[in-house]
C-alpha positions as CSV (number, residue, x, y, z in Angstrom):
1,X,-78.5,-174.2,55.3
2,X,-79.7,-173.0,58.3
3,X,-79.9,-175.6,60.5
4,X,-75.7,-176.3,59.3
5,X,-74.7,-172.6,60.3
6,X,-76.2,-172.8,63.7
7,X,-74.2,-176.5,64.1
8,X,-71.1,-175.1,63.0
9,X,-71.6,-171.8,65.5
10,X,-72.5,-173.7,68.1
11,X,-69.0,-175.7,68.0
12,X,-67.2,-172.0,68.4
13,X,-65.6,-171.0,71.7
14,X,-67.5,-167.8,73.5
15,X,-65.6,-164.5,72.7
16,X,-65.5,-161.4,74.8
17,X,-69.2,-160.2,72.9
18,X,-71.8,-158.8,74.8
19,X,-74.9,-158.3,73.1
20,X,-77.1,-155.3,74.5
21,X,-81.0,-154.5,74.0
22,X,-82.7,-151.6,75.8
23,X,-86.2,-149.3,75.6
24,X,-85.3,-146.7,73.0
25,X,-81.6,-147.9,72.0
26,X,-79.0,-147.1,74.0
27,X,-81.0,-146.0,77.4
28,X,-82.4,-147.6,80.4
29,X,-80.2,-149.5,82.7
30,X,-78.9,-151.7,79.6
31,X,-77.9,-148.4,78.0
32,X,-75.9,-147.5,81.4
33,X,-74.0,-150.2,81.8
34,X,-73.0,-149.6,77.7
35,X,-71.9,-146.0,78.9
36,X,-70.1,-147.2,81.8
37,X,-68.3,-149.6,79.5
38,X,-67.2,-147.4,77.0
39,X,-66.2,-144.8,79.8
40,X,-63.9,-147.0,81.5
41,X,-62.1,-148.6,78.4
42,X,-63.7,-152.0,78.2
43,X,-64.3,-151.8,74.5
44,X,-60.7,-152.9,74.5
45,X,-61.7,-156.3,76.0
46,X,-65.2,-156.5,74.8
47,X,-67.1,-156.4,71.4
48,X,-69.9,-154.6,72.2
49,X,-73.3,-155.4,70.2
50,X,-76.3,-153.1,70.0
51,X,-80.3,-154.9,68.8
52,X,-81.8,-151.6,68.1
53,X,-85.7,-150.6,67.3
54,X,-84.9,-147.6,65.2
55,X,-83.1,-147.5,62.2
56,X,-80.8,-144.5,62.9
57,X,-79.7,-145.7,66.4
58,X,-76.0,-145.5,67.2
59,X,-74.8,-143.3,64.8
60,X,-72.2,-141.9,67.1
61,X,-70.5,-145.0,67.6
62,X,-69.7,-145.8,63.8
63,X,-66.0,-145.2,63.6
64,X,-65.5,-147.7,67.2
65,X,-65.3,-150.9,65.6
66,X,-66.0,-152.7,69.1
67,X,-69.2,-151.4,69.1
68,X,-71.5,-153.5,66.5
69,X,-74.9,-152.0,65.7
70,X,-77.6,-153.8,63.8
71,X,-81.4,-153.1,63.6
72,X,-83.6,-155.6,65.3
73,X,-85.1,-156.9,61.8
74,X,-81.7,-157.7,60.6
75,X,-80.7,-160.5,59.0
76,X,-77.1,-160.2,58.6
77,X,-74.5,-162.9,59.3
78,X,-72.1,-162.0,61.3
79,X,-75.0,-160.5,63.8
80,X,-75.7,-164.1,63.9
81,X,-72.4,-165.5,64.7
82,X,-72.0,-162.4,67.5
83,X,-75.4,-164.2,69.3
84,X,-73.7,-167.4,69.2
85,X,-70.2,-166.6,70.5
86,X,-71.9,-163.7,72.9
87,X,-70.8,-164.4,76.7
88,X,-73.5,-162.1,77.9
89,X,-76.9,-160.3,76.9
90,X,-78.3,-157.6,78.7
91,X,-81.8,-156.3,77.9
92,X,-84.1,-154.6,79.7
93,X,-87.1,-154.3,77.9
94,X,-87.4,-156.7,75.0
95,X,-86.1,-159.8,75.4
96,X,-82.8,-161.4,74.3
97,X,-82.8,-165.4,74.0
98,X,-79.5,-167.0,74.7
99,X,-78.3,-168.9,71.9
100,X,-76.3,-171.6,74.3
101,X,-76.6,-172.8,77.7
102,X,-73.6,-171.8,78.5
103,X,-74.6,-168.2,77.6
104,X,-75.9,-165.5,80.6
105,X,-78.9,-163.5,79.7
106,X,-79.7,-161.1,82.0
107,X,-82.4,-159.1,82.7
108,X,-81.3,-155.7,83.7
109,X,-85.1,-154.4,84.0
110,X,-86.6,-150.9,82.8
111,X,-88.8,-150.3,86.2
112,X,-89.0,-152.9,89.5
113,X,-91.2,-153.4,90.8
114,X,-94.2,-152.8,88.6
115,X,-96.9,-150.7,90.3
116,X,-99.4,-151.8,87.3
117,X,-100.1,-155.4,87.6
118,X,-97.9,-157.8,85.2
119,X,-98.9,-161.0,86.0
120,X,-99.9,-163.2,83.1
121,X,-98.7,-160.7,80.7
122,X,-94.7,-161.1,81.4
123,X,-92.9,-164.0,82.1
124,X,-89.2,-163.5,82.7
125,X,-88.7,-167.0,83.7
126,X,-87.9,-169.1,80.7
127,X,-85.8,-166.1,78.9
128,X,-83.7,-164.9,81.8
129,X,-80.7,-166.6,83.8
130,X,-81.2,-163.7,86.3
131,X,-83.0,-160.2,86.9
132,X,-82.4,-157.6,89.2
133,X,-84.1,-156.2,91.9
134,X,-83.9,-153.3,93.9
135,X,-84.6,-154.4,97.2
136,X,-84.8,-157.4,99.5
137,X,-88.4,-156.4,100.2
138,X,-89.4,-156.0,96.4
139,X,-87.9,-159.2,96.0
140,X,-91.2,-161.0,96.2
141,X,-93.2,-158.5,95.0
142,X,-90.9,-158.7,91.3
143,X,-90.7,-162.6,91.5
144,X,-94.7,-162.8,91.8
145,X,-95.8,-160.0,88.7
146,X,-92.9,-160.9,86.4
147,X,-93.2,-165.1,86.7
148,X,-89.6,-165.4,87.6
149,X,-87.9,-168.0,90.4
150,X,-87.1,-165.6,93.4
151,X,-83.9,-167.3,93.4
152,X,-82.9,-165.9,89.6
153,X,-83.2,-162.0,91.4
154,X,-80.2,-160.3,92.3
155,X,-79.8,-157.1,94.3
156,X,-78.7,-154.5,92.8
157,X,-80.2,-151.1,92.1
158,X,-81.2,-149.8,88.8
159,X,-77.6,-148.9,86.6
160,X,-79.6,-146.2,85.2
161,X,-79.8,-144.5,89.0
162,X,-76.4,-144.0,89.2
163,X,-76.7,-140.5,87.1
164,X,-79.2,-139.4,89.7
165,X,-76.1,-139.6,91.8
166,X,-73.9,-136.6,89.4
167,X,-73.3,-133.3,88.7
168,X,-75.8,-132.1,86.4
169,X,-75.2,-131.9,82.7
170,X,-77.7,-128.5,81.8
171,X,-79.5,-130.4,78.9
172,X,-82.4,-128.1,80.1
173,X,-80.9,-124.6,80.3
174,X,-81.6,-123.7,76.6
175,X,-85.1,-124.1,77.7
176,X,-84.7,-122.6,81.1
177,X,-83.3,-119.7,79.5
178,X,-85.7,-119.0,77.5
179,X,-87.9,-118.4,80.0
180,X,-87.5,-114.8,81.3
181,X,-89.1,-115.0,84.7
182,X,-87.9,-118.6,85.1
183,X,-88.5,-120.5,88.6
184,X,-88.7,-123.8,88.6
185,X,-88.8,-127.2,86.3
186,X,-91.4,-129.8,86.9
187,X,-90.9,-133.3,84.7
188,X,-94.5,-135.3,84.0
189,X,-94.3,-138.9,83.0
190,X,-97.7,-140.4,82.7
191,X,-97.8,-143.8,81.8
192,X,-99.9,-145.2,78.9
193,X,-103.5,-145.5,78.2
194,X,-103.9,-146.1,75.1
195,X,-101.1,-148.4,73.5
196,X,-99.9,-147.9,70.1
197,X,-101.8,-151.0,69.0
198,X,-105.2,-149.4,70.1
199,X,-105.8,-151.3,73.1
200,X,-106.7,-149.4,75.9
201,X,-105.4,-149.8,79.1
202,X,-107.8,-147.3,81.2
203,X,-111.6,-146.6,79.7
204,X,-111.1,-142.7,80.7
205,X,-109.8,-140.3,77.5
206,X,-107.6,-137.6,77.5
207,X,-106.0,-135.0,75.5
208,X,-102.5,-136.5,74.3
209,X,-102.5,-139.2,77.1
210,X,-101.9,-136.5,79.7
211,X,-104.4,-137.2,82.8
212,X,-106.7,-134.4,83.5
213,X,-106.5,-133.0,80.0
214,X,-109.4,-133.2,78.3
215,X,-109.1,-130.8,75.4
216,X,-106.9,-128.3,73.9
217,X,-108.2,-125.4,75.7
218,X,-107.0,-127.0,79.1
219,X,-103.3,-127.4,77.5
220,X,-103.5,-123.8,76.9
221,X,-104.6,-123.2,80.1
222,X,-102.2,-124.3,81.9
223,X,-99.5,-123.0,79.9
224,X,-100.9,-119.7,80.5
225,X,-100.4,-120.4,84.4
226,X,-97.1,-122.0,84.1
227,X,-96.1,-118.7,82.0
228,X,-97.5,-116.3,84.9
229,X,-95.3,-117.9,87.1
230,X,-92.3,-118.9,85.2
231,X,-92.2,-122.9,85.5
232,X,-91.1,-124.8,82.6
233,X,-92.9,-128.2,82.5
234,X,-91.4,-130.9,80.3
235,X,-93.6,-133.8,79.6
236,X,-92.3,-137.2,78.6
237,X,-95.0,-138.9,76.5
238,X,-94.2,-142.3,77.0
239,X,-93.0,-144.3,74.3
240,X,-95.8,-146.7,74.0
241,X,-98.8,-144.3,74.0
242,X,-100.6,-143.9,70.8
243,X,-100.2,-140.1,69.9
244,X,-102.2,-138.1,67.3
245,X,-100.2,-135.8,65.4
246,X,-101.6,-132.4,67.3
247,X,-99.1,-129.4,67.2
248,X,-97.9,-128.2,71.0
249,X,-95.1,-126.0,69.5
250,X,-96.5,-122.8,70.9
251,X,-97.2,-123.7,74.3
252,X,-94.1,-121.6,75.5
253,X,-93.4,-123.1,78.6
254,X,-94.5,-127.0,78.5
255,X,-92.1,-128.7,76.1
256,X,-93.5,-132.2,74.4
257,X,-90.3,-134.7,75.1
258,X,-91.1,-138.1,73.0
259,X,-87.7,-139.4,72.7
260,X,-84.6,-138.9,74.7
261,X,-83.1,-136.0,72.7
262,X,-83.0,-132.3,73.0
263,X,-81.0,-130.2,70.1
264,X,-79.1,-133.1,68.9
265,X,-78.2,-134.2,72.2
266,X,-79.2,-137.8,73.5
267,X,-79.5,-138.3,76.9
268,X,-81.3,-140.5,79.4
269,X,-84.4,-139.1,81.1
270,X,-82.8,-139.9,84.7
271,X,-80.0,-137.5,83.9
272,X,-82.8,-135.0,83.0
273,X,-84.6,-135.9,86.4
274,X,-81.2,-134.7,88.5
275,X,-82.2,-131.3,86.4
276,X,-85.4,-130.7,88.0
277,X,-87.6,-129.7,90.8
278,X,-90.3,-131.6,91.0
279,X,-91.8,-134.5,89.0
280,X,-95.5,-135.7,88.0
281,X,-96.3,-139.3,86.9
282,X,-99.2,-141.8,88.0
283,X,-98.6,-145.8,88.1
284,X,-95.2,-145.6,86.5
285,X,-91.8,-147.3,88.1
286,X,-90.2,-143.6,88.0
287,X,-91.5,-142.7,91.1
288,X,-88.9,-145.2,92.5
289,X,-86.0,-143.5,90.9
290,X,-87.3,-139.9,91.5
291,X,-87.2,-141.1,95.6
292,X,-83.5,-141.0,95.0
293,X,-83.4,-137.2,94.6
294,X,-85.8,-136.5,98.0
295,X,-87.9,-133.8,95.6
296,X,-91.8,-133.0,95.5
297,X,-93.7,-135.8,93.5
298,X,-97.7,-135.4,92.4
299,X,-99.4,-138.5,91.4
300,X,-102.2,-137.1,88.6
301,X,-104.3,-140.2,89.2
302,X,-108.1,-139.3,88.1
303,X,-108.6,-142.4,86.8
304,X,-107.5,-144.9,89.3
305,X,-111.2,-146.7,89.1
306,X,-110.9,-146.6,85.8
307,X,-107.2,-148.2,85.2
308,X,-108.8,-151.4,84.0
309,X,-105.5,-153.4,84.5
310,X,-105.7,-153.5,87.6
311,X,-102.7,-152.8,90.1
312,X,-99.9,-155.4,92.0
313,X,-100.7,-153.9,95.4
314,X,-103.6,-154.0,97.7
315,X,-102.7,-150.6,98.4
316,X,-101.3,-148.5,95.5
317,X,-102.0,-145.3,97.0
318,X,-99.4,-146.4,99.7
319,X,-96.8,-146.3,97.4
320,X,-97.3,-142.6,96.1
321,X,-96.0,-140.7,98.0
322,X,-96.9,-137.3,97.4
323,X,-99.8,-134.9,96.5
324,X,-102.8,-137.3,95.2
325,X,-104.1,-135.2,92.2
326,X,-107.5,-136.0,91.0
327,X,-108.6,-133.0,89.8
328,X,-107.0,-130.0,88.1
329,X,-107.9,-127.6,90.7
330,X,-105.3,-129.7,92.7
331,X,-102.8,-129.6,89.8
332,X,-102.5,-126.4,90.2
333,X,-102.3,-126.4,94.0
334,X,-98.9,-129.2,93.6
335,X,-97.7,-125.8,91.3
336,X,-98.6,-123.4,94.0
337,X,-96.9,-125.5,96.8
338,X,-93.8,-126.1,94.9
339,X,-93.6,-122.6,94.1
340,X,-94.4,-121.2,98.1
341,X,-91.5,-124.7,99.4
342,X,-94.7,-126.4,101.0
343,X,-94.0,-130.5,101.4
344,X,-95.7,-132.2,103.5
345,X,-94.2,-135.3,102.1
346,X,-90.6,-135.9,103.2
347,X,-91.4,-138.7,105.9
348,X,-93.6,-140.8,103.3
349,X,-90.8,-140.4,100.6
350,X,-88.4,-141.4,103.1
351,X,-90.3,-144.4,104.4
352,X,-90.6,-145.8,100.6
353,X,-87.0,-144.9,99.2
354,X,-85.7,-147.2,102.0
355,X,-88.3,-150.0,101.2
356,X,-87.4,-149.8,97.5
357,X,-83.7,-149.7,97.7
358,X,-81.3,-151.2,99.5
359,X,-78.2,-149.4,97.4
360,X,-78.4,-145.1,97.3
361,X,-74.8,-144.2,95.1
362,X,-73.4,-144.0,92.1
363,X,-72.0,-147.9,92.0
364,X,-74.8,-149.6,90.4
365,X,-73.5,-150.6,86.5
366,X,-69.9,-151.4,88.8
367,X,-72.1,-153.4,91.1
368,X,-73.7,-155.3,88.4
369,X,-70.8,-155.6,86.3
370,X,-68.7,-157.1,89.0
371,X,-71.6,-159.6,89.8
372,X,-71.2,-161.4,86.7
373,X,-67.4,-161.0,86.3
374,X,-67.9,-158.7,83.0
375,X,-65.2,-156.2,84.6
């Protein structure tokens, strides 16, 4: 029965369906381009269909009948027939195989180049028609750690970066206010070491994933510094880092982010990145994105020796540039700096922003869009 359905789908002309897959639903770049979409009216021309990890995703867009939502363990017919009539699928972190040849599945990437070395786990090669890349001078970088023909990349910035472009939307000021002697917002990303399966990625430990926090006397530490002087850190545990289920509700001025949600309201982190003044993260891809705003970035990076994964670069310390923190006595001197306007910092950034992008605006999900004909 099977093997009839797919013959008989297979014989159907493509429709205007575009079938979308991204990190946490309906985020990333894929998640962008969606938003651009919708914004500009093209669910008039275009069924719009959503894979989704979560089972709650996409709630908002029930009563839009171009916008088809079904969870990624779903077996459902007519999600079938939309993945053989799809023109186009864009995904950007787990993959979507084409159905046709005649199909396009594009990679629309959630970080590029990879700082953390890929190669041999990711190959985007025999999934994607094309990928995109940032820059003419990541372009081998990409095409070496993700196994894919240099001649499948595009260039195009990340869709995602257009936001960093915009007015800010004050998703943070509930916090901000309720910080009495508020000065400033730092955002931390650190990347995973230990991965929801249990494998470990670096052989250091530490509190919640955070580098440089071994216990929690040292999380209430520093929120007893960040109090003093009124900075509100928000930390973005990432989504693949194994996470015990330890209470942080009373640390009043460091708020645990682990989705992309604050009081009901969804978001993507890179509109929350326009929102602050400074960022901390490590090996992750979001120092490219945070170049984009020209702000203070500190690399907490105490295990670099031990990062048993080794890295894509000779050099990875060449592309952080910032405040190299690998101890917590210089944590708190990136705070003090930020606090007194000390960066020393500006030149590096500068030199890296232009290697890393060759686009700096708001037209990325049009650029891509009009590259493929989709609009």
């Amino acid at each position: 029965m099977k093997e009839f359905v797919k013959k008989v789908l297979e014989r159907v002309p493509l429709r205007n369906v575009i079938v979308f897959s991204s990190l946490n639903d309906f985020d990333c770049n894929a998640g962008a381009l969606f938003q651009y979409l919708i914004a500009h009216g093209y669910d008039k021309k275009y069924t719009m269909v959503w894979n989704t990890i979560r089972e709650d995703s996409g709630k908002e867009y029930a009563a839009n009948p171009k916008v088809k939502v079904y969870h990624e363990d779903s077996r459902s017919i007519l999600k079938r027939y939309y993945y053989y009539v799809a023109k186009y699928f864009i995904w950007d972190n787990h993959p979507l195989t084409k159905k046709r040849a005649d199909q396009l599945s594009i990679y629309s990437t959630h970080g590029v180049p990879p700082l953390k070395t890929t190669q041999g786990k990711i190959s985007i090669d025999s999934v994607a028609d094309f990928a995109l890349c940032p820059s003419v001078a990541s372009r081998e970088w990409e095409a070496r750690e993700y196994a894919v023909s240099a001649d499948k990349l595009f260039i195009c910035d990340q869709p995602r970066n257009d936001y960093l472009f915009r007015p800010a939307k004050g998703y943070l000021n509930p916090l901000k206010a309720q910080i009495s002697n508020y000065t400033k917002t730092v955002l931390w990303m650190p990347t995973f070491r230990t991965r929801q399966n249990g494998e470990n990625d670096s052989t250091a430990e530490y509190y919640l994933g955070i580098p440089l926090i071994q216990n929690r006397e040292d999380l209430e530490q520093l929120n007893r510094y960040l109090m003093e002087n009124g900075i509100l850190l928000i930390i973005k545990l990432h989504p693949q880092q194994l996470i015990t289920n330890e209470s942080t509700s009373d640390m009043k001025n460091i708020y645990f982010m682990r989705d992309n949600s604050l009081d009901g309201k969804s978001f993507d982190i890179n509109e929350i990145m326009v929102e602050t003044d400074a960022m901390l993260t490590d090996y992750s891809t979001v120092i490219w994105d945070y170049l984009l705003l020209d702000r203070p970035i500190g690399f907490t990076i105490p295990d670099i020796n031990e990062y048993c994964i080794g890295f894509a670069v000779k050099d990875p310390l060449r592309y952080m540039p910032g405040k190299k923190i690998y101890e917590k006595r210089e944590l708190y001197d990136f705070f003090a700096n930020l606090l007194s306007g000390k960066d020393e910092y500006t030149e590096e950034r500068r030199v890296i922003c232009k290697e890393m992008h060759d686009f700096t605006d708001d037209k990325n999900c049009e650029r891509f869009l009009k590259k493929f004909g989709i609009i």
